[in-house]
N, C-alpha and C positions, 0 to 999 in steps of 0.2 A: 568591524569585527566579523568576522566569517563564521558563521552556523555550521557547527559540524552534522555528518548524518543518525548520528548516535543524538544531536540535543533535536533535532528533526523528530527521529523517534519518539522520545521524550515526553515532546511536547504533543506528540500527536497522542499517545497515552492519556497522557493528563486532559485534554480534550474530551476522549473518546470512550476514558477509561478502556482501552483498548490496547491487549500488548502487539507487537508484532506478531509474535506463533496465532494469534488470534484472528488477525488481517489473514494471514495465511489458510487459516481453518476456514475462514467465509468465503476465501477466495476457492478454496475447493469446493465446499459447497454449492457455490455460482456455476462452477466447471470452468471458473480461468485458468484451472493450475494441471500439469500434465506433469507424471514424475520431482514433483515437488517446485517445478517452477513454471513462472506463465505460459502458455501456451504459444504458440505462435501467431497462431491465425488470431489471437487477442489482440485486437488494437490498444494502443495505451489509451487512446480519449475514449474507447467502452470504458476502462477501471476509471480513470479519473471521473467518469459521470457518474458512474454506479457511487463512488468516495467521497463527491461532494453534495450526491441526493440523499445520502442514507444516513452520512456522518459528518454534515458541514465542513468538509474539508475546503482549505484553499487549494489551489493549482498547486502550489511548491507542495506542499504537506502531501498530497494526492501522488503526485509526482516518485517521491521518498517511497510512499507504498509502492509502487508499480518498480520500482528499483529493487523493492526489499522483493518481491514476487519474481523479478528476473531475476535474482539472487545477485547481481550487480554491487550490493552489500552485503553485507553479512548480520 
C-alpha cells in the first residue's frame, strides 16, 4: 500500500502536533522560505537536519516537509 502525501502529512501532525501552515511559519522564521517558498541556496539536508533535531522526524516525514516548503505539494 502506498502512503499518500496528505496521510504523510497526517501523520506528521499527530507526531508534532504540528500542522503544515505551521512547518511553514518556522520555516520563515528560520529564513528557509523566500516568497512563500524555500529558498534556493537552502539545501534539503539543512531542513531535514533542522526536522529531525527539533521534531524527531524520519527522513521520509523530513522529506514531505521540505516538499510541502517547495510547494511541490500543496
Amino acid at each position: 500500500m502506498r502512503v499518500t502525501f496528505k496521510a504523510y502529512l497526517e501523520n506528521i501532525e499527530a507526531k508534532t502536533g504540528k500542522s503544515p501552515a505551521d512547518f511553514r511559519q518556522l520555516a520563515l522564521k528560520k529564513g528557509y522560505l523566500s516568497s512563500g517558498k524555500l529558498r534556493q541556496d537552502i539545501k534539503a539536508g539543512e531542513v531535514v537536519a533542522w526536522l529531525k533535531q527539533d521534531f524527531a522526524l524520519g527522513h521520509g516525514h523530513a522529506m514531505a516537509i521540505v516538499a510541502l516548503l517547495k510547494e511541490m505539494q500543496p
